[in-house]
C-alpha positions as CSV (number, residue, x, y, z in Angstrom):
1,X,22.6,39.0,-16.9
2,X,24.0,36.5,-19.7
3,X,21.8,33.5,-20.7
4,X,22.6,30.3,-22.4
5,X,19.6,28.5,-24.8
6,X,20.0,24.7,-24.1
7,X,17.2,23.3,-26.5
8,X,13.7,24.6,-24.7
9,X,15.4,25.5,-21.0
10,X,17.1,29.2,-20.5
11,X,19.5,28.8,-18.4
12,X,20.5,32.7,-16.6
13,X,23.7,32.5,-14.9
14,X,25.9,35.2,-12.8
15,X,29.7,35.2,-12.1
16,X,31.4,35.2,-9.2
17,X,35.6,35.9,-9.4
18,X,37.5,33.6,-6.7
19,X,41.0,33.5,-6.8
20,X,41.5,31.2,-4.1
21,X,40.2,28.6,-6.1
22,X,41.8,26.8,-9.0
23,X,39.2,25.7,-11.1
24,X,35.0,26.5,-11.3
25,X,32.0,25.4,-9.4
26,X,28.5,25.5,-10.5
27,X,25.9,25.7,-8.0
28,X,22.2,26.0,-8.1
29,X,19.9,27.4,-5.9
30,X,15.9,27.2,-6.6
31,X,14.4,30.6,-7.9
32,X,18.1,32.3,-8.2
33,X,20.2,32.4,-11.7
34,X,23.0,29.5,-11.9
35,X,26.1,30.7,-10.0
36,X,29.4,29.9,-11.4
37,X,32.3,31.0,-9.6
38,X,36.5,30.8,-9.5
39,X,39.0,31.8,-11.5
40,X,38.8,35.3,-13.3
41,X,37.4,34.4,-17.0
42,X,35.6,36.6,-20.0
43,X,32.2,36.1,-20.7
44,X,32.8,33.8,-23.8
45,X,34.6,31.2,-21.4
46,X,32.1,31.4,-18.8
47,X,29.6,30.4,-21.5
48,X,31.3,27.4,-22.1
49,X,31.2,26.2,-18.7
50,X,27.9,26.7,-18.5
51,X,27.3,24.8,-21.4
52,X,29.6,21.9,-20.4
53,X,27.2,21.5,-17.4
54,X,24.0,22.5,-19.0
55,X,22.4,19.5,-18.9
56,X,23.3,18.6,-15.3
57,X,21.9,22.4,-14.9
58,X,18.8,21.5,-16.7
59,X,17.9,18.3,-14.5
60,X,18.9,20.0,-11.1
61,X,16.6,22.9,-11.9
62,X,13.3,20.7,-12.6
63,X,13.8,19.0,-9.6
64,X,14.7,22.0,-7.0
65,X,11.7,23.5,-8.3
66,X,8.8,20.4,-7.7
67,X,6.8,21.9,-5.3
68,X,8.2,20.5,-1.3
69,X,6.5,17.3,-0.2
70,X,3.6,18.1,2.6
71,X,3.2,14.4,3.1
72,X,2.8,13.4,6.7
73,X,4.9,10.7,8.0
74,X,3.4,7.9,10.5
75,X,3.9,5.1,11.4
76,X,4.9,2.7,7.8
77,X,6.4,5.4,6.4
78,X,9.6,4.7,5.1
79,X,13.0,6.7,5.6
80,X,16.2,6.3,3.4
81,X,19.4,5.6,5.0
82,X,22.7,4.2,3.7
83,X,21.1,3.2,0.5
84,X,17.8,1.9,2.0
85,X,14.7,2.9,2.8
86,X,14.0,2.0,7.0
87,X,10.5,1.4,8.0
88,X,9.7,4.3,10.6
89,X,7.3,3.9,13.8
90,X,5.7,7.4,15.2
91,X,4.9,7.4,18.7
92,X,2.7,10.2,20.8
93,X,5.1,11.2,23.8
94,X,3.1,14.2,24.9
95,X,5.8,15.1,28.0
96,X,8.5,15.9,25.3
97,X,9.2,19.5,24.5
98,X,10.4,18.4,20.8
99,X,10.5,15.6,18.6
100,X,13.0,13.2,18.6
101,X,14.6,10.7,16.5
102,X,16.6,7.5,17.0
103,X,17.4,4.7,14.7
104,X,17.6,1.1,16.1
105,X,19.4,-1.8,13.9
106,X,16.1,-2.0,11.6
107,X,13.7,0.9,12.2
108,X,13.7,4.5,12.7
109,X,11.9,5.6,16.1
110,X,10.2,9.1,16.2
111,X,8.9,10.2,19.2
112,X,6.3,13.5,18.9
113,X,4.4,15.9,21.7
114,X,2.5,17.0,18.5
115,X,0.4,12.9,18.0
116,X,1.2,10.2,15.7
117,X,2.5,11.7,12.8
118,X,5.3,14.5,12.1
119,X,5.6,17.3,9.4
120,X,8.0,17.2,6.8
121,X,9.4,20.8,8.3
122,X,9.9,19.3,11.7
123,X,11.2,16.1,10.6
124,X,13.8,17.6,8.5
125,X,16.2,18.9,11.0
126,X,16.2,15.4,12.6
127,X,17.1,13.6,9.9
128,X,19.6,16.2,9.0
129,X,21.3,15.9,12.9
130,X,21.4,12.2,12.4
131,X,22.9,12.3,9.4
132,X,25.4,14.7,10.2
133,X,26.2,12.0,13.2
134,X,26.9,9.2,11.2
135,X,28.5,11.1,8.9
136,X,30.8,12.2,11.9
137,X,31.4,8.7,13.3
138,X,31.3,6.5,10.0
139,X,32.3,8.9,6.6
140,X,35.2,10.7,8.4
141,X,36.8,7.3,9.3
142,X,36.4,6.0,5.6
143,X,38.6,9.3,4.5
144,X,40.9,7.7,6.9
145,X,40.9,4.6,5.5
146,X,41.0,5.7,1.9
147,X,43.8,7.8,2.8
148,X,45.7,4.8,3.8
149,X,44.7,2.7,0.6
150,X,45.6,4.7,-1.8
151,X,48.4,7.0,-0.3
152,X,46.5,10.1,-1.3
153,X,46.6,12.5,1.4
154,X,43.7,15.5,2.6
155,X,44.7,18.9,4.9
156,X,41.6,17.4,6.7
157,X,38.1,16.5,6.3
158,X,34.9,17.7,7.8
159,X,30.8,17.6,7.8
160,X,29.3,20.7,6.6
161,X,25.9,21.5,4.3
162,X,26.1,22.5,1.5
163,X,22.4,23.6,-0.5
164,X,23.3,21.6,-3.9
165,X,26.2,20.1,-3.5
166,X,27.5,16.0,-2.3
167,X,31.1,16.8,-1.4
168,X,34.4,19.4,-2.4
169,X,37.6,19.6,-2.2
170,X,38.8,23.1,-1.2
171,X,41.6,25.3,-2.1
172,X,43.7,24.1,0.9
173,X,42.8,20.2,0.0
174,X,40.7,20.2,2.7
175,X,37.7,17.7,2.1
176,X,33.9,18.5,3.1
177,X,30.7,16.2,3.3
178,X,26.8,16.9,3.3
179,X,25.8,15.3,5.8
180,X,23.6,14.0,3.4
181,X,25.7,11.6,2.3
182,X,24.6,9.1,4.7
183,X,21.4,8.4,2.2
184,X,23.8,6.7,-0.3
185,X,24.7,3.0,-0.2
186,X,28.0,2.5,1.5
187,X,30.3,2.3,-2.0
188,X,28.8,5.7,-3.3
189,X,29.6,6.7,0.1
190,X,33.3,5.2,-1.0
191,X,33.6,6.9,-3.9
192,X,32.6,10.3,-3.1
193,X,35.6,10.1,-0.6
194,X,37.7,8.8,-3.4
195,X,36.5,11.5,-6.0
196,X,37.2,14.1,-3.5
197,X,40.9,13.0,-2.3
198,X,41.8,12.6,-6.0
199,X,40.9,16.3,-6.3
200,X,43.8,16.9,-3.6
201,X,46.2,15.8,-6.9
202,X,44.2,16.6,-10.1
203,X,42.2,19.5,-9.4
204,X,40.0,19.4,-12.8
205,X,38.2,16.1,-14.2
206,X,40.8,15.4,-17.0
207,X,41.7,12.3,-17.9
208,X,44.6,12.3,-15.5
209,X,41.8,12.9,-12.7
210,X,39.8,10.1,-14.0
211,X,42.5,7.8,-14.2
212,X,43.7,8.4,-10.8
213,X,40.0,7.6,-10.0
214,X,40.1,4.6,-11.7
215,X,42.9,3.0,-9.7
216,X,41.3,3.2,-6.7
217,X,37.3,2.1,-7.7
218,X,37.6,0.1,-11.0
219,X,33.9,0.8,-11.4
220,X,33.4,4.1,-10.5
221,X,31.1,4.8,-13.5
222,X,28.6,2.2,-11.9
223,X,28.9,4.7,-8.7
224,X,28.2,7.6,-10.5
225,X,25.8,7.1,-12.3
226,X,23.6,6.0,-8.7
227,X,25.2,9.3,-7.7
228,X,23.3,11.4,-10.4
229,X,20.3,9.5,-10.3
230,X,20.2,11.2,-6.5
231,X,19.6,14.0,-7.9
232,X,20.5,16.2,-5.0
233,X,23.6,17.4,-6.5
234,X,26.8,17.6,-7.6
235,X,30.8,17.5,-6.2
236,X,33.3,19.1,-7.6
């Protein structure tokens, strides 16, 4: 398996040929090698893809790897939506079969069989189904509207997860979401639909691709950066 020396960090990585796509995504996955994969390319090129990204690479890996959280949420515990963190009341319903979860204009409202507090594990597809709801009803309609704005046009757009990745833009121009997503403040939000409908014309980030961004979010730099500091992952 090839391997890259970036300063103190070995990065492993393994190819993957795609011809449907057009240019190459990175993806990584805790305890695998890297995984770069698209267009047929010899070992020296793939090198300098890796390398190109090896610092992204570098900070995804340190983070995947932190050891999961096993802290308990209650009731004062705070969870992030939209760019804030809500304060979150946990309430003892002993006649449910399952947890729930609801969010009300301030406050998210967990309601447990198990007692007053909830397990990261059983809190996570919750918050995942919520997201993925208000990614359905809000994100979708701001590809709408972006569409509109800047006359840029998508195949379609949809919600699906993704393990390390915000957002892509496929082959066919079609555009997909993690429902995760709905954590970021409202013009991230914006710009990750703008990135991605830009990719339906300039399917690399060359300057062209940039540019395009540009005309449509002045200061998109401002947006990425909060993008990166995520650190979830990336879009491409």
């Amino acid at each position: 398996m090839p391997r890259l020396q970036y300063g103190q960090t070995a990065i492993d990585w393994r190819f993957k040929v795609d011809a449907t796509l057009k240019r190459h995504y990175v993806t990584v996955e805790r305890g695998r090698p890297v995984l770069l994969r698209g267009p047929a390319v010899d070992l020296v090129e793939q090198e300098a893809l890796v390398r190109q990204r090896a610092r992204w690479i570098r900070e995804k890996q340190a983070l995947i790897e932190l050891p999961a959280a096993e802290e308990q949420i209650v009731t004062g515990s705070r969870l992030r939506y939209c760019g804030r963190t809500y304060f979150t009341e946990v309430k003892h319903a002993p006649k449910l079969t399952y947890p729930t979860l609801r969010f009300t204009a301030s406050r998210f409202v967990i309601e447990s069989p198990a007692g007053r507090s909830i397990g990261p594990e059983a809190l996570a597809p919750l918050l995942t189904a919520f997201y993925r709801e208000r990614a359905h009803e809000k994100l979708l309609a701001r590809v709408r509207h972006w569409e509109r704005q800047s006359g840029l046009q998508a195949q379609g757009a949809r919600i699906r997860h993704f393990q390390s990745r915000w957002a892509s833009c496929n082959a066919q121009d079609v555009l997909e979401f993690n429902p995760r997503v709905m954590e970021l403040p409202a013009s991230v939000q914006d710009y990750v639909v703008v990135h991605e409908l830009c990719h339906t014309v300039e399917k690399s980030h060359t300057r062209a691709f940039w540019a395009l961004v540009a005309r449509q979010i002045p200061d998109w730099r401002r947006q990425h950066d909060v993008l990166e500091q995520a650190a979830f992952g990336e879009m491409i």
